[in-house]
Residue frames as qw, qx, qy, qz and C-alpha x, y, z in Angstrom:
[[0.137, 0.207, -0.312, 0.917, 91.08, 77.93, 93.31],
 [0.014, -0.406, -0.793, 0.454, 88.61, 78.90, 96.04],
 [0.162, 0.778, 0.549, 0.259, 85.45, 80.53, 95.69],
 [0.055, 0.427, -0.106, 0.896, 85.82, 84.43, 95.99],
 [0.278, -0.218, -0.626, 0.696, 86.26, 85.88, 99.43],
 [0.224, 0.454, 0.010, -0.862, 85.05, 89.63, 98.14],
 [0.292, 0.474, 0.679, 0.477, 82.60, 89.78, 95.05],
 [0.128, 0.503, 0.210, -0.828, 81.58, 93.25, 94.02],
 [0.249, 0.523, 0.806, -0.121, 78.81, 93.25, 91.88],
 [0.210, 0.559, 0.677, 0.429, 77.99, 95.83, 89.50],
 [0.391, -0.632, -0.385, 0.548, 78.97, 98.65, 91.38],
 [0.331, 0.649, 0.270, 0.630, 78.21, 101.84, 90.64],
 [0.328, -0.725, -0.479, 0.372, 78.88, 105.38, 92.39],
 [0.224, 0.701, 0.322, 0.596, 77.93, 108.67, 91.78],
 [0.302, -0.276, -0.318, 0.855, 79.13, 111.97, 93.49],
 [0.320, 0.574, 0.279, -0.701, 76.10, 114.08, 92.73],
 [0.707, 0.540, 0.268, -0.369, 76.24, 114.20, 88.90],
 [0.264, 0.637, -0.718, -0.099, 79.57, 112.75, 88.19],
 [0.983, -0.064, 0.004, -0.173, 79.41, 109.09, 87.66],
 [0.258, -0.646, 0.713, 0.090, 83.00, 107.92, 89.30],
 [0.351, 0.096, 0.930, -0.042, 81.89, 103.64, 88.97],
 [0.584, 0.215, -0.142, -0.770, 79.65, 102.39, 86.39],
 [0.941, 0.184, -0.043, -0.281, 79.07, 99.24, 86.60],
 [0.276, 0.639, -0.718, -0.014, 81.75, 97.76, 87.60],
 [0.942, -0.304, 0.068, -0.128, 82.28, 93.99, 88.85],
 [0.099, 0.680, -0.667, 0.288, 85.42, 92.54, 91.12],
 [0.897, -0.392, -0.021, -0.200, 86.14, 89.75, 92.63],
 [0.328, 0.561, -0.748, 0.133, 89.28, 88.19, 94.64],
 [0.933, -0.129, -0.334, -0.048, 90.00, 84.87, 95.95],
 [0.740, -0.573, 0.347, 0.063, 92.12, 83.32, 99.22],
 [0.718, -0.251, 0.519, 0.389, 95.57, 82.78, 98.15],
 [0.555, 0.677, 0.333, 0.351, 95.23, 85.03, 94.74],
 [0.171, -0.558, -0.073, 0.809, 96.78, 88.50, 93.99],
 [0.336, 0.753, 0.541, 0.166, 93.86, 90.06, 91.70],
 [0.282, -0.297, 0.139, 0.902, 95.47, 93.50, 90.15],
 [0.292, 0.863, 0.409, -0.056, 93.13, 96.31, 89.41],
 [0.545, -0.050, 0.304, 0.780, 95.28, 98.23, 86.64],
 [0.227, 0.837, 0.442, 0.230, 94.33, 101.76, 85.40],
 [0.367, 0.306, -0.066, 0.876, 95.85, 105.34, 84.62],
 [0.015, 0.238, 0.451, -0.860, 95.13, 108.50, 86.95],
 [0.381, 0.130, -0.091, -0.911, 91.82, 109.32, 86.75],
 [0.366, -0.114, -0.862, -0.333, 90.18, 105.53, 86.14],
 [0.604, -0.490, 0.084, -0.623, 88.74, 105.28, 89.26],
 [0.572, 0.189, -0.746, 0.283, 90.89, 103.04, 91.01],
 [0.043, 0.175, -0.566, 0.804, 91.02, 104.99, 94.21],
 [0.600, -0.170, 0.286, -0.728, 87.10, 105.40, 94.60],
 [0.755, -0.032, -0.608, -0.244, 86.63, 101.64, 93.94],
 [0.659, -0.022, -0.661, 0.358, 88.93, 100.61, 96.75],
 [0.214, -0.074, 0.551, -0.803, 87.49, 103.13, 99.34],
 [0.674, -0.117, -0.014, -0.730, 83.98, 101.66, 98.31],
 [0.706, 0.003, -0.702, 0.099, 85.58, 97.99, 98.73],
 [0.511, -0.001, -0.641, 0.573, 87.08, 99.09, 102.10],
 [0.319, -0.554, -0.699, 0.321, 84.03, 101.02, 103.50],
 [0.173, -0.323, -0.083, 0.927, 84.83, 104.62, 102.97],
 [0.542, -0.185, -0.387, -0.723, 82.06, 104.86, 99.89],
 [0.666, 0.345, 0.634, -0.188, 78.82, 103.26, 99.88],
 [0.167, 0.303, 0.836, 0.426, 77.48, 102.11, 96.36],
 [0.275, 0.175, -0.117, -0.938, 75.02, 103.89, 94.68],
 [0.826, 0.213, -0.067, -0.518, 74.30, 101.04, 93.39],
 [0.662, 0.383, -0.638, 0.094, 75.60, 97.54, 92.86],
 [0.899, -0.422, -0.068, -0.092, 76.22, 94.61, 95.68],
 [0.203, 0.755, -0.591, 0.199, 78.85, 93.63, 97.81],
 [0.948, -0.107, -0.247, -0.171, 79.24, 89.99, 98.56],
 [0.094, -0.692, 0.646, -0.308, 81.98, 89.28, 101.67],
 [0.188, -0.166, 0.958, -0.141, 82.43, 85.35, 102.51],
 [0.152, -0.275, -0.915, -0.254, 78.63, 84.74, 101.06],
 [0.170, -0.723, -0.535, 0.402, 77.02, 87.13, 102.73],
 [0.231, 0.731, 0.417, 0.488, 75.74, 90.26, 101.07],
 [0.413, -0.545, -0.361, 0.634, 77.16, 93.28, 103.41],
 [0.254, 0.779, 0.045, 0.571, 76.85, 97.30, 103.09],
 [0.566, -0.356, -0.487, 0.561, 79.41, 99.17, 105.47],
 [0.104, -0.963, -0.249, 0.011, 79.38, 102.17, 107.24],
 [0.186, -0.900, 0.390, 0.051, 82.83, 103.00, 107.96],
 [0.202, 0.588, -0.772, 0.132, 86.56, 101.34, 107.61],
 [0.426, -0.279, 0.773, -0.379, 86.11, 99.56, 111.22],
 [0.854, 0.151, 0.430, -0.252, 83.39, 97.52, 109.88],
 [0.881, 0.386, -0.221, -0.163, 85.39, 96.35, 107.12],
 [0.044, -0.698, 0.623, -0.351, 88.22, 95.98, 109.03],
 [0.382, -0.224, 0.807, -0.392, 86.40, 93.65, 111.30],
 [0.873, 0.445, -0.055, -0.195, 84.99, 91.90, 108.11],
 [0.630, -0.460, 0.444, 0.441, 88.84, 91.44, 107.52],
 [0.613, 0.690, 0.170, 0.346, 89.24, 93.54, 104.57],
 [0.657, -0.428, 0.053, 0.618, 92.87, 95.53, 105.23],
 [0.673, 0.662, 0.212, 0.254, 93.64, 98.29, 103.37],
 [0.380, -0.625, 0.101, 0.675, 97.46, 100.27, 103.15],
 [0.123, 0.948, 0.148, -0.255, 97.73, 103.26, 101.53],
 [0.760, 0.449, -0.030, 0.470, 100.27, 104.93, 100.13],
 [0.056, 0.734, -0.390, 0.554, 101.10, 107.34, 102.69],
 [0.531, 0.163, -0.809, 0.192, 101.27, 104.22, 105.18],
 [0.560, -0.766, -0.027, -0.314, 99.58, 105.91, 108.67],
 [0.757, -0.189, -0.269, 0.565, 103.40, 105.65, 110.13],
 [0.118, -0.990, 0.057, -0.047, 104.56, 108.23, 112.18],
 [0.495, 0.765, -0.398, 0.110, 108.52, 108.43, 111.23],
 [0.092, 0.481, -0.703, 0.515, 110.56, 109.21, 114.45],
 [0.700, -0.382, 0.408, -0.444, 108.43, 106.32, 116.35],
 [0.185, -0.424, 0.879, 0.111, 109.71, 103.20, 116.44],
 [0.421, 0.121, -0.769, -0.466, 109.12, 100.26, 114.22],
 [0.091, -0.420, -0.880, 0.200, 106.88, 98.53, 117.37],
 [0.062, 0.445, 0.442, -0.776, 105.36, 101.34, 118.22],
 [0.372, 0.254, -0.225, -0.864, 104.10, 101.76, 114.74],
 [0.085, 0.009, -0.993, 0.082, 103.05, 98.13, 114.81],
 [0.211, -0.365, -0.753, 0.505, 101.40, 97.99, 117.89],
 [0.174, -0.234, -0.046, -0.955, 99.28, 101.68, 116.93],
 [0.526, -0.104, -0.168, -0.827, 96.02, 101.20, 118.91],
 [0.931, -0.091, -0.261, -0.237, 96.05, 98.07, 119.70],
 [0.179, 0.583, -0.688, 0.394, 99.20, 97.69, 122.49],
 [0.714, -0.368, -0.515, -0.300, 99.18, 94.76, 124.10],
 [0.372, -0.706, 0.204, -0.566, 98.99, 94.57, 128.00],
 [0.421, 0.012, -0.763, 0.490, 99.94, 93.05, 131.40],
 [0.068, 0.015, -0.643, 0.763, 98.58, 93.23, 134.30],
 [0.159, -0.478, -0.830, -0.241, 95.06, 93.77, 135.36],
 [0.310, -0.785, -0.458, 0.280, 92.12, 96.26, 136.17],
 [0.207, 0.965, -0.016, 0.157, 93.82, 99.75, 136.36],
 [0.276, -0.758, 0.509, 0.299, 96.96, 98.92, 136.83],
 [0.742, 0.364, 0.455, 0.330, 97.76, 97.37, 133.42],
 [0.292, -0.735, 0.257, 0.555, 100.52, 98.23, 131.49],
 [0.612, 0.586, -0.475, -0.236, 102.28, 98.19, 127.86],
 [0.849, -0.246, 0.397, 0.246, 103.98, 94.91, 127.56],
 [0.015, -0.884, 0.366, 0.289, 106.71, 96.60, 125.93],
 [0.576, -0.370, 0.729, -0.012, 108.33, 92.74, 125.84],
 [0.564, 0.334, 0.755, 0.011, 105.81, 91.21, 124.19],
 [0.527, 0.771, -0.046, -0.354, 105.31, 93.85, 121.47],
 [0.068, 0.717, -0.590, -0.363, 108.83, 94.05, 120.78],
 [0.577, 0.035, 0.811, 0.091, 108.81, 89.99, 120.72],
 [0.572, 0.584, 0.574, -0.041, 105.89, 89.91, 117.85],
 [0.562, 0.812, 0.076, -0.142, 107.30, 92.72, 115.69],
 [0.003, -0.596, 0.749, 0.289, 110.67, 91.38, 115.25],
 [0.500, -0.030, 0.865, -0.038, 109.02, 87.92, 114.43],
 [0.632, 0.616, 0.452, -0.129, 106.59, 89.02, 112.15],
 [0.145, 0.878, -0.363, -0.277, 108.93, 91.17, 110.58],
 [0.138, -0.410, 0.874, 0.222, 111.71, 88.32, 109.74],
 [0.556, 0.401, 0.702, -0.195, 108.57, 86.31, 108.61],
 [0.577, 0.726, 0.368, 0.065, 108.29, 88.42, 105.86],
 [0.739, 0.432, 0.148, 0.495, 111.94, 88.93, 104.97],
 [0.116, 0.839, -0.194, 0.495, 113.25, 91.87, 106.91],
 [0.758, -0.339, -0.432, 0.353, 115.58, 91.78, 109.96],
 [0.178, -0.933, -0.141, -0.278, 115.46, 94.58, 112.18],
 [0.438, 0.422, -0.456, 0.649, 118.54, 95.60, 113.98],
 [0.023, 0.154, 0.563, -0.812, 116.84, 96.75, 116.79],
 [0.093, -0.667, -0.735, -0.080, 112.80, 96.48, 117.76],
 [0.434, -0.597, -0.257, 0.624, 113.67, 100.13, 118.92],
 [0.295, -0.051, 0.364, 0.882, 114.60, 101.48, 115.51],
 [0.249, 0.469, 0.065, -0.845, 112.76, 104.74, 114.31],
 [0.670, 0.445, 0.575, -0.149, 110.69, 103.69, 111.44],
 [0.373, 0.902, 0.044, -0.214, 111.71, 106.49, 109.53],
 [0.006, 0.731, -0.625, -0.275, 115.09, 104.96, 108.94],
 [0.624, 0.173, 0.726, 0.231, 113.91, 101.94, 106.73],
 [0.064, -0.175, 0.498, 0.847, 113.76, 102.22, 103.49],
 [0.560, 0.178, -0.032, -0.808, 110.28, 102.95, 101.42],
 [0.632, 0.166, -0.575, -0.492, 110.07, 99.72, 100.81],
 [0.385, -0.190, -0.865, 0.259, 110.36, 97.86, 104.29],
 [0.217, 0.081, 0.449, -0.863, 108.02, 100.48, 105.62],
 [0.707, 0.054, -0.320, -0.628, 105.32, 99.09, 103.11],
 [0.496, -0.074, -0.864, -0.045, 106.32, 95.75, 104.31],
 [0.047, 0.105, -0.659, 0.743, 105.67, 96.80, 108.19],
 [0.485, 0.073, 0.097, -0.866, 102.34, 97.81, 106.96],
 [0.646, 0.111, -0.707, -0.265, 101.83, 94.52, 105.49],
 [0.290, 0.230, -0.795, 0.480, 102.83, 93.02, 107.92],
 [0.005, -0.030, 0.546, -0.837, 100.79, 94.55, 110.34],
 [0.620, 0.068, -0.124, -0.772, 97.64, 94.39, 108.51],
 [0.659, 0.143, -0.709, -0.206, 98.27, 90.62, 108.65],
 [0.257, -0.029, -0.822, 0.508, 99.03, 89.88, 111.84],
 [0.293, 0.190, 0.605, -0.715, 95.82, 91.54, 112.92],
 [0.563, 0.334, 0.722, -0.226, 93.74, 89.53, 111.16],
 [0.603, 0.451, -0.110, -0.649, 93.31, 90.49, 107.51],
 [0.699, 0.120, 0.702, 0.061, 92.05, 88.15, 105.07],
 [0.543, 0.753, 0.362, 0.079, 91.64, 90.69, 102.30],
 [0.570, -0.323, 0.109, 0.748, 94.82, 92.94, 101.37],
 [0.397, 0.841, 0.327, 0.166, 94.46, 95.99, 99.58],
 [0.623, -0.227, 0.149, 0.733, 97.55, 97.46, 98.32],
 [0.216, 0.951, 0.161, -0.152, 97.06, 100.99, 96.96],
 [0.512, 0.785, -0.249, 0.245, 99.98, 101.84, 94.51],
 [0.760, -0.625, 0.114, 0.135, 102.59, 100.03, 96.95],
 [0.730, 0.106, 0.266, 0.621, 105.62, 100.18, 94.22],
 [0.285, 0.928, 0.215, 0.104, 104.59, 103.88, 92.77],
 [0.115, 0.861, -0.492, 0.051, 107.65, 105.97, 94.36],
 [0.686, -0.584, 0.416, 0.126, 109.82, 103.22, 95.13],
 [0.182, 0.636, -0.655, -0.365, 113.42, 102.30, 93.15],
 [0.637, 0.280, -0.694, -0.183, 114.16, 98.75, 91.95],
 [0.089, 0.259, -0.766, 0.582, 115.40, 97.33, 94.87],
 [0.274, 0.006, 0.715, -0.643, 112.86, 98.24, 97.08],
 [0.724, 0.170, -0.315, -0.590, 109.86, 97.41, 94.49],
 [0.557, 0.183, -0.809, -0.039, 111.49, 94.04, 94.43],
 [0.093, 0.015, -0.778, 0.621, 111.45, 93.61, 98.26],
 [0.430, 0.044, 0.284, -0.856, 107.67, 94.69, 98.21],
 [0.697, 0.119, -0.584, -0.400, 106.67, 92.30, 95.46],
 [0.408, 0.033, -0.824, 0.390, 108.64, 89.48, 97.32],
 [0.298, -0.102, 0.340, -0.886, 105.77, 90.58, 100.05],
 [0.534, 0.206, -0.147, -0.807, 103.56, 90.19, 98.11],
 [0.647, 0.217, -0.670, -0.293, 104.01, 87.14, 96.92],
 [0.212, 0.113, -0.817, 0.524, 104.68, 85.50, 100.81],
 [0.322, 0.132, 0.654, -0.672, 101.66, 86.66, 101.78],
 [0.590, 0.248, -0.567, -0.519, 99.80, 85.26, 98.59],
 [0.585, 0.071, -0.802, -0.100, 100.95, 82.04, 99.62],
 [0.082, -0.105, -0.866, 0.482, 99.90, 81.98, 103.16],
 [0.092, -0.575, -0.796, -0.166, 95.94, 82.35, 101.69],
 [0.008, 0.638, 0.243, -0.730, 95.64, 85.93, 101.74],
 [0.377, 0.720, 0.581, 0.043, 93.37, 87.53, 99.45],
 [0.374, -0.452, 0.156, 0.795, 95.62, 90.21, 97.56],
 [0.300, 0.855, 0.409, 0.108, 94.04, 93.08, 95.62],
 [0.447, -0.254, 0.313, 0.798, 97.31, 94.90, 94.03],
 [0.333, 0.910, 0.210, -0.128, 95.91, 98.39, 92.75],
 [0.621, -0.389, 0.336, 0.592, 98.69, 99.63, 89.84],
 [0.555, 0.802, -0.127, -0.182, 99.12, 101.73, 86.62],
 [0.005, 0.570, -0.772, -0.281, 102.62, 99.63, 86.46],
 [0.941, 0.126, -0.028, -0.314, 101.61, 96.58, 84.38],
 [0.414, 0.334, -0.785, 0.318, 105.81, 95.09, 84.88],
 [0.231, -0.226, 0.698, -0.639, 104.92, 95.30, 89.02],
 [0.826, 0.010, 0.266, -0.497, 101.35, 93.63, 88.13],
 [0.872, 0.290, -0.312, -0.243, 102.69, 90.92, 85.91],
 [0.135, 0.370, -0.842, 0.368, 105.83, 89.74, 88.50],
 [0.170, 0.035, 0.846, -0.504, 102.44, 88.71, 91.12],
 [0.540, 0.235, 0.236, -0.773, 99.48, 88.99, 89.56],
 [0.221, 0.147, 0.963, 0.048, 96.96, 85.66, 88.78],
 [0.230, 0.636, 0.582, 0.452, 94.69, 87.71, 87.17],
 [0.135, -0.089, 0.159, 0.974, 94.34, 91.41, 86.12],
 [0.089, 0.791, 0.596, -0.109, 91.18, 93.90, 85.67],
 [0.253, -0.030, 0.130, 0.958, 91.68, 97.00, 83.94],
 [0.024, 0.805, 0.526, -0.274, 89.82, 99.94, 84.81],
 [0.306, 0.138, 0.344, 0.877, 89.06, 102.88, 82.51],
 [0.308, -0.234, -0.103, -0.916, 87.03, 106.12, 83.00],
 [0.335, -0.183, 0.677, -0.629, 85.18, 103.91, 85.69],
 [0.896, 0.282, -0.207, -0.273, 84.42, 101.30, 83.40],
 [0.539, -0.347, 0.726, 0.248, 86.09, 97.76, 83.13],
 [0.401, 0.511, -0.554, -0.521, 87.51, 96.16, 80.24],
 [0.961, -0.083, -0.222, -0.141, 86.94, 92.53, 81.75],
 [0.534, -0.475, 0.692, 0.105, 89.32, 90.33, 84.00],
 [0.750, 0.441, -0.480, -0.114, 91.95, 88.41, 82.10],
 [0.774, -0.600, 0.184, 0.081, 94.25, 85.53, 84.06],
 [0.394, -0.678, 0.453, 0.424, 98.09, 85.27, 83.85],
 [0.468, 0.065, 0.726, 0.500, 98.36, 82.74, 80.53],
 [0.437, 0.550, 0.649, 0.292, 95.91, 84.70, 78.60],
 [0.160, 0.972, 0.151, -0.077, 96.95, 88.05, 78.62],
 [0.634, 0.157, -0.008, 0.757, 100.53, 90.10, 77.74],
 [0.396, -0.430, -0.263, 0.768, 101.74, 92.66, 79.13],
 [0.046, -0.172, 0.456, 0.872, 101.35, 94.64, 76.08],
 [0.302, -0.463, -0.739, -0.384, 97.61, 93.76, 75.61],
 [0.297, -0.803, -0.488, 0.167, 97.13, 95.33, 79.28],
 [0.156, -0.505, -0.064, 0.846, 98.89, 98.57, 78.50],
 [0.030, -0.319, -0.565, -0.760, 96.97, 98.80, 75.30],
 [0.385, -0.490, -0.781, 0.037, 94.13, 98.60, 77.91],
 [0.400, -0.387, -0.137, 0.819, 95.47, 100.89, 80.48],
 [0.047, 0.275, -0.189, -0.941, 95.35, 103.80, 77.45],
 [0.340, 0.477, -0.116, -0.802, 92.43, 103.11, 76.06],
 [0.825, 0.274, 0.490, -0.068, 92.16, 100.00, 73.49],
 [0.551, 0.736, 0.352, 0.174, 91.80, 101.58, 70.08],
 [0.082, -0.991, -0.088, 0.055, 92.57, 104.67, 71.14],
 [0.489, -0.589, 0.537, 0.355, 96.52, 103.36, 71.63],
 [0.676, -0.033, 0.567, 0.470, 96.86, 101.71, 68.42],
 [0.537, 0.689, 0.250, 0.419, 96.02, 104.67, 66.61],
 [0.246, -0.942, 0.200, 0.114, 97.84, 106.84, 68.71],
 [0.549, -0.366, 0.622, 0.421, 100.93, 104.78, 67.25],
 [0.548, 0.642, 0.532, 0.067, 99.68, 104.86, 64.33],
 [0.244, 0.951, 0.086, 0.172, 100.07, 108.66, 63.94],
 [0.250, -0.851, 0.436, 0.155, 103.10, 108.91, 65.95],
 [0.238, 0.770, -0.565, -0.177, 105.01, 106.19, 64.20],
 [0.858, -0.199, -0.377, 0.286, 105.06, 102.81, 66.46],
 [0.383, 0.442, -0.520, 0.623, 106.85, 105.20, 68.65],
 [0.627, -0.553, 0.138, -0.532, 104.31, 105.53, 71.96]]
């Protein structure tokens, strides 16, 4: 496998005298999906805003293609190609599935001040990119807000791909969603895996991390426990993790084997 795209380094960050990160270290590779696994409160969320530009470090390096970078904002990681979708998706329902596409970045016709939407050409590219990654739209026209929770996460995908990312960051992309549509996201996942995107699958489900994930990192109380890869861990070994280590097997302990 290639060398690592991202490489975070010993990162630490502190909100005045609360220490969110201590030392942590990350890294994902082209064509991997690296899952950072941890219950509410690990410090999942501030990692991936300090991957994707929204922290700085306190401390600790960030290495981007070989090159040592500290951003200031999103944009610049953006235009690093580091991608990152949320969980509340930045879609605005009742607009249509181009139009949520195309946010910001509509492409034109014409020239000077009379340039226009190409209306054409959007629609062209987000029904293509869409069916690329397993959804057929009925209409480029259709309100967004009438897919289901799981082809709106693709859209975002989607979308983060086609404009250029190289790094994916999935923030809890399965959390509310039923079987079905989980499945359909994975299946995402996994497509854009193979076309040498760099997938960084944040999750406290360790079923959703073990369908795609090539290796796993569990974060606790803004500590890691080390990265394991797919053959050398069980599922069960990363939810012992998840809660704690020790802490779980004597919580069964007292409760019975019943936890």
């Amino acid at each position: 496998m290639s060398d690592a795209i991202v490489r975070m380094e010993n990162i630490e960050k502190h909100f005045g005298n609360i220490v969110a990160l201590s030392g942590v270290s990350f890294d994902v590779r082209p064509g991997e999906c690296h899952c950072l696994l941890g219950d509410n409160g690990a410090g999942k969320s501030t990692f991936i805003k300090t991957m994707s530009g929204v922290h700085k470090p306190t401390k600790g390096r960030m290495i981007v293609s070989g090159k040592e970078v500290v951003f200031d904002s999103p944009r610049e990681a953006m235009d690093a190609g580091i991608a990152t979708v949320y969980q509340d998706l930045a879609m605005i329902p009742l607009m249509s599935v181009t139009r949520n596409f195309w946010m910001g970045r509509e492409p034109t016709k014409g020239w000077g001040p009379f340039k226009q939407l190409d209306m054409k050409k959007a629609e062209q590219v987000t029904m293509s990119e869409m069916k690329r990654m397993g959804i057929n739209l009925r209409e480029a026209d259709q309100a967004v807000g009438t897919l289901s929770g799981g082809e709106r996460q693709t859209v975002a995908i989607s979308r983060a791909v086609y404009f250029g990312a190289k790094v994916l960051i999935l923030d809890e992309p399965t959390s509310a969603l039923g079987v079905r549509q989980t499945a359909s996201v994975l299946a995402t996942i996994d497509r854009v895996r193979k076309d040498g995107i760099a997938v960084v699958f944040i999750t406290h489900n360790v079923r959703h991390a073990m369908a795609v994930g090539d290796r796993f990192t569990v974060l606790n109380r803004g500590k890691t426990y080390g990265t394991s890869t797919a053959d050398k861990i069980t599922a069960s070994e990363l939810q012992d993790l998840m809660a704690g280590g020790q802490e779980m097997v004597e919580l069964e302990g007292s409760l019975g084997g019943t936890v």
